[in-house]
DSSP file (Angstrom, degrees, kcal/mol; ACC not computed):
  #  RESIDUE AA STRUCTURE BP1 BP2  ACC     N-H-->O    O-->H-N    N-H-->O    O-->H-N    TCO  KAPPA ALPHA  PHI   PSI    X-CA   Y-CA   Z-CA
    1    1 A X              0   0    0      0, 0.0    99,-0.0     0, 0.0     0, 0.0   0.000 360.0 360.0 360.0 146.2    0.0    0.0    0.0
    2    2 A X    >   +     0   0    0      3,-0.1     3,-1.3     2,-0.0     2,-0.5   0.431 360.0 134.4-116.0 -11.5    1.5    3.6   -1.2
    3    3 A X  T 3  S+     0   0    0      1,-0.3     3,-0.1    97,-0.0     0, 0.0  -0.577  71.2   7.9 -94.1 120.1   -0.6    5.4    0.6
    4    4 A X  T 3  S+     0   0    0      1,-0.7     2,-0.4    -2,-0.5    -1,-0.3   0.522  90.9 140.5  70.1  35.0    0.9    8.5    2.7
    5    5 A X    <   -     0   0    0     -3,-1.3    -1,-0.7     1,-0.0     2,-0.1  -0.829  62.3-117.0 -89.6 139.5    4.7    7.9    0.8
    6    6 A X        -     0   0    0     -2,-0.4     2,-0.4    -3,-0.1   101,-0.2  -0.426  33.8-115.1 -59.8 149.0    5.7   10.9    0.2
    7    7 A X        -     0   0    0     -2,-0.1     2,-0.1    99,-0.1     3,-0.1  -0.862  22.3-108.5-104.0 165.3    6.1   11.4   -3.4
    8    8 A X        -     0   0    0     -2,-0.4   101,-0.2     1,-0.1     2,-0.2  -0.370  33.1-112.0 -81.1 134.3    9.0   12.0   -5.2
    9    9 A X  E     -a  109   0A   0     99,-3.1     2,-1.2    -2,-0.1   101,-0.8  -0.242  29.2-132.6 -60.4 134.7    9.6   15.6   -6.6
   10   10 A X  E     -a  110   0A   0     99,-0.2     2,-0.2    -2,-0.2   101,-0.2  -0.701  27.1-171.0 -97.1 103.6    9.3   15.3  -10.9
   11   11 A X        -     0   0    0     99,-2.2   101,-0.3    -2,-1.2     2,-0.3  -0.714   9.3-171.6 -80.6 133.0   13.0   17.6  -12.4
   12   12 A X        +     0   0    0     -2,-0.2   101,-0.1    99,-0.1    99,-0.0  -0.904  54.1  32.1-129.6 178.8   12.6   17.9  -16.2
   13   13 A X  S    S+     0   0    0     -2,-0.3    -1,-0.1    99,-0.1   100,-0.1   0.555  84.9  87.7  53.7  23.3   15.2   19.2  -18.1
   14   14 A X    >   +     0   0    0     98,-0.1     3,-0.5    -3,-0.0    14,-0.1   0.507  57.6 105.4-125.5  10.1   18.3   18.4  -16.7
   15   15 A X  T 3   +     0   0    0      1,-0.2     3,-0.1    13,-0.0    97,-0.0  -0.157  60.8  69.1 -73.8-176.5   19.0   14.7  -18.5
   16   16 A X  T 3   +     0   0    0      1,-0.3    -1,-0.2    -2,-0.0     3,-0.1   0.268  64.3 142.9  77.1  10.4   21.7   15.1  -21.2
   17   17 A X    <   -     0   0    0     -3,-0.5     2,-0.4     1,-0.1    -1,-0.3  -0.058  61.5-116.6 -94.7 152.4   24.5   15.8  -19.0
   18   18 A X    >   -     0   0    0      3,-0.1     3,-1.2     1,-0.1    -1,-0.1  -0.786  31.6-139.9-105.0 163.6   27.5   14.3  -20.1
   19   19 A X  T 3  S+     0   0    0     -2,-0.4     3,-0.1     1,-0.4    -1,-0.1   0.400  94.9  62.6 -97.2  -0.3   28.6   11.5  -17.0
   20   20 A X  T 3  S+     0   0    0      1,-0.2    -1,-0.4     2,-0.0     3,-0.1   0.113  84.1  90.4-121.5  26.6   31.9   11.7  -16.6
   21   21 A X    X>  -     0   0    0     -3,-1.2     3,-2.8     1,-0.2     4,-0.9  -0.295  48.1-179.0 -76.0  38.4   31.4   15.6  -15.4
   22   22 A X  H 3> S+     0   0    0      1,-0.3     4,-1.5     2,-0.2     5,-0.4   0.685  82.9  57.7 -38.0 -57.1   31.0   15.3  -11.8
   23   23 A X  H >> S+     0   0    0      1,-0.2     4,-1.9     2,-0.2     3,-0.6   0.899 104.6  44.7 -20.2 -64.0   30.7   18.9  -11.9
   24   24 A X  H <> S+     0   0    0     -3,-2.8     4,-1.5     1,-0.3    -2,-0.2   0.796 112.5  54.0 -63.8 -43.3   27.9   18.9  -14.2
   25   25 A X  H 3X S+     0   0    0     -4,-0.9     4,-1.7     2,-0.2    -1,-0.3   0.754 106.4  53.1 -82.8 -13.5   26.2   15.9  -11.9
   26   26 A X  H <X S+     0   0    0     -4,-1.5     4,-1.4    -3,-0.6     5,-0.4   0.753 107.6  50.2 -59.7 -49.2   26.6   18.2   -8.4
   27   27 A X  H  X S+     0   0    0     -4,-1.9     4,-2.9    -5,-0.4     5,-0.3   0.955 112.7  52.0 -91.2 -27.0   24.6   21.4  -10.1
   28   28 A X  H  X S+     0   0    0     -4,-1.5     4,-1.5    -5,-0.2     3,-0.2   0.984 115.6  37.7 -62.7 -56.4   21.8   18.4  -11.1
   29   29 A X  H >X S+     0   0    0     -4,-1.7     3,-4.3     1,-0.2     4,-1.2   0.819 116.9  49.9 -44.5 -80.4   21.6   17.3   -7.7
   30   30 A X  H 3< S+     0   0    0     -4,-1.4    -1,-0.2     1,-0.3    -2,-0.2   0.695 119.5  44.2 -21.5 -46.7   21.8   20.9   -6.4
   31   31 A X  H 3< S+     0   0    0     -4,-2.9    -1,-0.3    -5,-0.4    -2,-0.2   0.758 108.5  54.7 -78.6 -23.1   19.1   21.7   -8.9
   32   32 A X  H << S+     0   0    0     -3,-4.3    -2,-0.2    -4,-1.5     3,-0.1   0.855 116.9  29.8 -43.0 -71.6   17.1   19.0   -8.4
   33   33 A X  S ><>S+     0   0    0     -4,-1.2     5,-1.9    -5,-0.2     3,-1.6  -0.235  76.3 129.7-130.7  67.1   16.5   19.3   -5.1
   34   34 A X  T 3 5S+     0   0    0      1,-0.2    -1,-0.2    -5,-0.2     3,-0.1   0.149  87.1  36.2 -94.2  13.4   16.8   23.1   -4.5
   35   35 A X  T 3 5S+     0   0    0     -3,-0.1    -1,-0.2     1,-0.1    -2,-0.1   0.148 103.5  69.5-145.9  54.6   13.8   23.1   -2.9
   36   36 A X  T < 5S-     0   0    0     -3,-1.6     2,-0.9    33,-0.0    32,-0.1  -0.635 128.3 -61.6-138.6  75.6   14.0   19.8   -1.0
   37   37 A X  T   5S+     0   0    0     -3,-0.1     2,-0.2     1,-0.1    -3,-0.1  -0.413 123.5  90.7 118.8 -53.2   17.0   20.8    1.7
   38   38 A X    > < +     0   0    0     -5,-1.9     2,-1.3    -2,-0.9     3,-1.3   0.105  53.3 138.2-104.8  22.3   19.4   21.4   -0.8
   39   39 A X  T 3  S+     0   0    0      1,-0.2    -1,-0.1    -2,-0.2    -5,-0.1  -0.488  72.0   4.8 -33.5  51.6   18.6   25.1   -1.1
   40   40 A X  T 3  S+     0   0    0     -2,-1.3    -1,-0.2   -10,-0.2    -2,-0.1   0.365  81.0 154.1 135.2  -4.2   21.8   27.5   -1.5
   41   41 A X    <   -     0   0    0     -3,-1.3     2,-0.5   -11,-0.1    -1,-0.2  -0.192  38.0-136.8 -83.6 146.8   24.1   24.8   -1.6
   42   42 A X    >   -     0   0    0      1,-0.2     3,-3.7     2,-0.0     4,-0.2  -0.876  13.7-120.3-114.8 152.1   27.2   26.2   -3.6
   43   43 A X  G >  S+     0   0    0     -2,-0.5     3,-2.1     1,-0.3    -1,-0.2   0.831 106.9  64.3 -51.0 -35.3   29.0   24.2   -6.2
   44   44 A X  G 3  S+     0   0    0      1,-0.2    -1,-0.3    -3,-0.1    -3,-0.0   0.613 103.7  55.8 -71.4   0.1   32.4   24.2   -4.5
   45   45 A X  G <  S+     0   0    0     -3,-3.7    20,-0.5    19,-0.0     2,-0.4   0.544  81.9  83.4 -91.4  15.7   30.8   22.2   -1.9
   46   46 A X  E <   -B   64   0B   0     -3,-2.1     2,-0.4    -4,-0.2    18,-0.2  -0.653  60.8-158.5 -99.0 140.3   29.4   19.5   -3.4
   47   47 A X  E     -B   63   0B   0     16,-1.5    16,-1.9    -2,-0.4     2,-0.3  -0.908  11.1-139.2-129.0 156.9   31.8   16.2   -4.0
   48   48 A X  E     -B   62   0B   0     -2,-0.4     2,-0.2    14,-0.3    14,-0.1  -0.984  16.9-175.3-132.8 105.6   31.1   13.6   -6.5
   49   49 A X  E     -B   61   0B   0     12,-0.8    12,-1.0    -2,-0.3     2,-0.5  -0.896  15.7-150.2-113.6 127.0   31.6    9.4   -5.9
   50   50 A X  E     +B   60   0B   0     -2,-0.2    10,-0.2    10,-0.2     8,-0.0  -0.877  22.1 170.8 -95.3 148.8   31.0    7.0   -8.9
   51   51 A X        +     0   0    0      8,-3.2     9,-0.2    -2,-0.5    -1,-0.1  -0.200  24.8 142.4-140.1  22.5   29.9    4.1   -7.2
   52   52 A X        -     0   0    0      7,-0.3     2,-0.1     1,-0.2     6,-0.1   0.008  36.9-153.9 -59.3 156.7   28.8    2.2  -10.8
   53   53 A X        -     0   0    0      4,-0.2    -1,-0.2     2,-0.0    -2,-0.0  -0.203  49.4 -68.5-107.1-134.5   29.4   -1.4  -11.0
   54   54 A X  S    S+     0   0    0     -2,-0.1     2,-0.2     4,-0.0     4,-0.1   0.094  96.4 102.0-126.9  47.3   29.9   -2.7  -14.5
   55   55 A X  S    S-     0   0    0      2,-0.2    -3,-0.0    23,-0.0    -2,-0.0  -0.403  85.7-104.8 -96.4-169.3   26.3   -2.4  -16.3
   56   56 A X  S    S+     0   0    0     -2,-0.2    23,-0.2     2,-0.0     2,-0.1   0.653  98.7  80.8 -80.0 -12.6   25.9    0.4  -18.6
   57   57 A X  S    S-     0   0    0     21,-0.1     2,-0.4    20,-0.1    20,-0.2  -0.286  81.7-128.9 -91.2 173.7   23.5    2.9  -16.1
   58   58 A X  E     - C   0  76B   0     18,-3.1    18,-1.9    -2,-0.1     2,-0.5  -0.968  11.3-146.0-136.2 141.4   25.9    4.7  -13.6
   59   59 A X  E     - C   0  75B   0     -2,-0.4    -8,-3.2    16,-0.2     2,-0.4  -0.867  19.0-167.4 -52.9  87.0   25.6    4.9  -10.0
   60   60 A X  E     -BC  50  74B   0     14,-2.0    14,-2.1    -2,-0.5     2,-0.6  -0.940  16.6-150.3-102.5 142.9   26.9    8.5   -8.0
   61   61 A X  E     -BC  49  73B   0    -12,-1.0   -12,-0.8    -2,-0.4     2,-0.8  -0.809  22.9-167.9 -65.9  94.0   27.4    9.2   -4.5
   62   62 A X  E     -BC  48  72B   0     10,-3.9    10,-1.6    -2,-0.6     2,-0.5  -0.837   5.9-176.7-108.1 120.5   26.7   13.1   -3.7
   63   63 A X  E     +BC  47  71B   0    -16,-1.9   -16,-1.5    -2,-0.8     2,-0.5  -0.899  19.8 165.4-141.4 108.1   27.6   14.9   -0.8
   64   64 A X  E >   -B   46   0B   0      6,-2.1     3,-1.7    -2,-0.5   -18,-0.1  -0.974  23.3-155.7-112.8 103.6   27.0   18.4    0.4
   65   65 A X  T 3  S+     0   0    0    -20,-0.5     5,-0.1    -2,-0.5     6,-0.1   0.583 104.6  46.1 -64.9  11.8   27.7   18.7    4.3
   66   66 A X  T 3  S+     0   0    0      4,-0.2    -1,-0.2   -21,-0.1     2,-0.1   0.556  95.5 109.7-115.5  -4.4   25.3   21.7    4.1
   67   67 A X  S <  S-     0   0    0     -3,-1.7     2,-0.2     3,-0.2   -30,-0.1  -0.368  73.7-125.6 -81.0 124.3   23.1   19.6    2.1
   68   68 A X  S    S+     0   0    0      1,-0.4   -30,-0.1    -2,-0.1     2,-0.1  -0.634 119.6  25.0-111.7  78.5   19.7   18.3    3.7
   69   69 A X  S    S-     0   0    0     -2,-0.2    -1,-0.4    -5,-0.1    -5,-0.3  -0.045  98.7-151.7 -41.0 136.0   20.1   15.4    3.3
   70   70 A X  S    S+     0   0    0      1,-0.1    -6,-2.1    -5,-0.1     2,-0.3   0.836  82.7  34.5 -71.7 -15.4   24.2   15.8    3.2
   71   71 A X  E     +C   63   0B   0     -8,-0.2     2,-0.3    -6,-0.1    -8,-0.2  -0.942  66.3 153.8-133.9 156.7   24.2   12.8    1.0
   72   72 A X  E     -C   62   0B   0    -10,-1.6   -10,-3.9    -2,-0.3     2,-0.4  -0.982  31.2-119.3-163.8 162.2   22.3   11.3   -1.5
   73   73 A X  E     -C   61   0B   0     -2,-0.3     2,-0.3   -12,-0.2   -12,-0.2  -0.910  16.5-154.5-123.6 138.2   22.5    9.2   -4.2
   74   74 A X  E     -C   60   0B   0    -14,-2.1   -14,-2.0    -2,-0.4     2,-0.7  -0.606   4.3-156.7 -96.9 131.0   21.7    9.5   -8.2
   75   75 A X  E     -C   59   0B   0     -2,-0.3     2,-0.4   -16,-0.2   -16,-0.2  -0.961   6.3-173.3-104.4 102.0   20.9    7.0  -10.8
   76   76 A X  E     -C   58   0B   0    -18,-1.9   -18,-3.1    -2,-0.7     2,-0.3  -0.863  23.9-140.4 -93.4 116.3   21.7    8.2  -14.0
   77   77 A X        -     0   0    0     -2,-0.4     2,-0.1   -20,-0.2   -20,-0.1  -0.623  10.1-122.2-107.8 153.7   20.1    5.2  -16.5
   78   78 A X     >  -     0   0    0     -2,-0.3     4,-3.2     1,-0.1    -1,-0.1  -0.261  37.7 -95.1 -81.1 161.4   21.8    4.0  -19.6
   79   79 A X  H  > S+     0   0    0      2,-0.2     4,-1.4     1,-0.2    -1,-0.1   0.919 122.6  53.0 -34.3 -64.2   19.8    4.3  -23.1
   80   80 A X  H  4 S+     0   0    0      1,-0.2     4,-0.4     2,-0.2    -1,-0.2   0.796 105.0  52.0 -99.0 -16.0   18.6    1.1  -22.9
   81   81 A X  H >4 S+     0   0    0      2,-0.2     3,-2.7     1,-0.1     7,-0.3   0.968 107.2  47.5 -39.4 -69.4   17.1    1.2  -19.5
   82   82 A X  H 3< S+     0   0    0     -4,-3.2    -2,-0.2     1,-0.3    -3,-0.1   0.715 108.3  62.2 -53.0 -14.4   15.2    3.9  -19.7
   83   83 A X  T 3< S+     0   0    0     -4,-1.4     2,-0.3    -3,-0.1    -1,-0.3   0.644  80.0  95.2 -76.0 -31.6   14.0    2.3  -23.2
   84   84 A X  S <> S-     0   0    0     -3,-2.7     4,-1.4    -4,-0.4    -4,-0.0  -0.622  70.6-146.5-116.3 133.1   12.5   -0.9  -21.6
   85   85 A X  T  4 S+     0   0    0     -2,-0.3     4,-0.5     1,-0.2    -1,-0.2   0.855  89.9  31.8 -60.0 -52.8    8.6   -0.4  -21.0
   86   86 A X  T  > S+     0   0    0      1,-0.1     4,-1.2     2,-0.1    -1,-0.2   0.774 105.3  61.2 -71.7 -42.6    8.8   -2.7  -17.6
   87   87 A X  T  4 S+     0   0    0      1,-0.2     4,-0.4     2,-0.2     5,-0.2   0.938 103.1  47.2 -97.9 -55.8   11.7   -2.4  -16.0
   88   88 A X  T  X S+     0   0    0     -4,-1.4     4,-0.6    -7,-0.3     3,-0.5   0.833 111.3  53.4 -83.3 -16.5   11.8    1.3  -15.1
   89   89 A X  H  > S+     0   0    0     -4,-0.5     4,-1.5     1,-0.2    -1,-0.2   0.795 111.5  47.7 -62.5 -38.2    7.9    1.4  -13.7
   90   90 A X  H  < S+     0   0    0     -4,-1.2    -1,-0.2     2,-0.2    -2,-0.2   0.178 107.2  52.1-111.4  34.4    8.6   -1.4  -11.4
   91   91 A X  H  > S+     0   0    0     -3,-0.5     4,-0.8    -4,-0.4    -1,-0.2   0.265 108.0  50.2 -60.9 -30.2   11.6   -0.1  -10.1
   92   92 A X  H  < S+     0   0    0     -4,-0.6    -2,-0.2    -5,-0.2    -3,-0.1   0.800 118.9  40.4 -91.3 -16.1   10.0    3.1   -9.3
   93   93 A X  T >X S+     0   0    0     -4,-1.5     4,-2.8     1,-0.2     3,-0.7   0.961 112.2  54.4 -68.1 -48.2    7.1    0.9   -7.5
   94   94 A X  H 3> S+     0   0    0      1,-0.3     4,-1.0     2,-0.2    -2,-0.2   0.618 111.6  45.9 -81.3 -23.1    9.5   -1.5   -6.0
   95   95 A X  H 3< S+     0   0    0     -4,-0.8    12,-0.4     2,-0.1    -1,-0.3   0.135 112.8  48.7-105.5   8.9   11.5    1.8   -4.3
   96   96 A X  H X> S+     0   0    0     -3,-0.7     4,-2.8    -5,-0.1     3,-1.1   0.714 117.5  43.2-107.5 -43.0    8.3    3.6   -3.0
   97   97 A X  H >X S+     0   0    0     -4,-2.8     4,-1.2     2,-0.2     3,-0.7   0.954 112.4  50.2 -41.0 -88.0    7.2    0.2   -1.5
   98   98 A X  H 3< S+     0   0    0     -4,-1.0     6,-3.7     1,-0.3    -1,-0.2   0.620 115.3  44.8 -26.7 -16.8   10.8   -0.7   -0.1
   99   99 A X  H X4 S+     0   0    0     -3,-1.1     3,-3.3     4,-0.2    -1,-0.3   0.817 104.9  62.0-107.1 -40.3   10.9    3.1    1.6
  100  100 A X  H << S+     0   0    0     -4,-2.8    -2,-0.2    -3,-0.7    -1,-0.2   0.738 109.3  46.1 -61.7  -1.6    7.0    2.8    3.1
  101  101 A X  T 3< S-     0   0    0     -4,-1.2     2,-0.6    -5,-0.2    -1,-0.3   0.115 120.2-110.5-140.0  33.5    8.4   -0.2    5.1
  102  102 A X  S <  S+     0   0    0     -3,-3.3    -2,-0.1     2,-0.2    -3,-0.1  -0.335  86.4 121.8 112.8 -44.8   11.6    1.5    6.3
  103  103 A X  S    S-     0   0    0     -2,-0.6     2,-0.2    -6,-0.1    -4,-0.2   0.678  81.9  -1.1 -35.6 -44.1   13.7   -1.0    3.8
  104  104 A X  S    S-     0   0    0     -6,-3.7    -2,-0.2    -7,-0.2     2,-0.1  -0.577  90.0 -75.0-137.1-172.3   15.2    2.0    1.9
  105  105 A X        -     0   0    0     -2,-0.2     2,-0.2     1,-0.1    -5,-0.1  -0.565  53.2 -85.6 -90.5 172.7   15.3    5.7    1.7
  106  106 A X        -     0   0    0     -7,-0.1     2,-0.6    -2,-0.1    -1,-0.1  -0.462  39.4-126.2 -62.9 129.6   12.8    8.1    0.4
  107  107 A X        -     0   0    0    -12,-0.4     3,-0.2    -2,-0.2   -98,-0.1  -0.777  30.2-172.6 -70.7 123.0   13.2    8.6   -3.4
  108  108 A X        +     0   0    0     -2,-0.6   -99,-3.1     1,-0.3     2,-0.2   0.821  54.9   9.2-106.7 -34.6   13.5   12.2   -3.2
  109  109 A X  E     +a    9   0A   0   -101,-0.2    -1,-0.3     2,-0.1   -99,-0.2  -0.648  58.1 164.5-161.0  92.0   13.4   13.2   -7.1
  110  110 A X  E     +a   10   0A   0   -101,-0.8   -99,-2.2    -2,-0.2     2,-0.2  -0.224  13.4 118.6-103.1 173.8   12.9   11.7  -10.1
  111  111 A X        -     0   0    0   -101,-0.2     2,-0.2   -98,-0.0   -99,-0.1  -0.755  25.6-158.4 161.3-179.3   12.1   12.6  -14.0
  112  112 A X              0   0    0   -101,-0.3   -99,-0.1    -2,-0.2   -98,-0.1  -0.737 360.0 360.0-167.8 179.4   13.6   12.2  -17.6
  113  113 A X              0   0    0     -2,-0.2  -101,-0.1  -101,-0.1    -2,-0.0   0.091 360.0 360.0-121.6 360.0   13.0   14.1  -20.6
């Protein structure tokens, strides 16, 4: 049951980013969720962790200590994720479930273009 999860704020416009810019992936967060905590936050404080394994989507670790949350982490999806009809709807069910029963955190911000 979903009801009373918070939902996740919907960012458009900020996909196309190239992935090996950790810059470039700190002002998404920062932009993202500028008005969920993360509100002022300036670029020279934000660090940038790949934490990908070895599919094709990439995994970062972002961290602002001024940051509310100071860390969070961003799923940037490959091509052919975001392509497949199933897979990215029941992920996004399967991580609002997983957070209404503690499992995982709140998905804070989601969206694509």
């Amino acid at each position: 049951d979903l009801a009373g999860v918070a939902q996740p704020r919907l960012v458009r416009g900020l996909t196309g980013h190239c992935r090996d810019d950790f810059e470039a992936v700190g002002n998404l967060v920062a932009k993202a969720l500028r008005d969920c905590g993360w509100g002022g936050v300036n670029q020279k404080w934000i660090s940038v962790q790949d934490k990908s394994g070895h599919g094709g989507s990439r995994t970062y670790k972002v961290t602002c200590e001024k940051g509310n949350p100071p860390s969070v982490a961003l799923h940037s999806r490959s091509e052919a994720a975001t392509s497949d009809p199933i897979a990215e709807p029941r992920m996004e069910v399967a991580a609002q479930l997983f957070a209404s029963a503690g499992l995982a955190p709140t998905r804070l911000a989601q969206g694509g273009d």
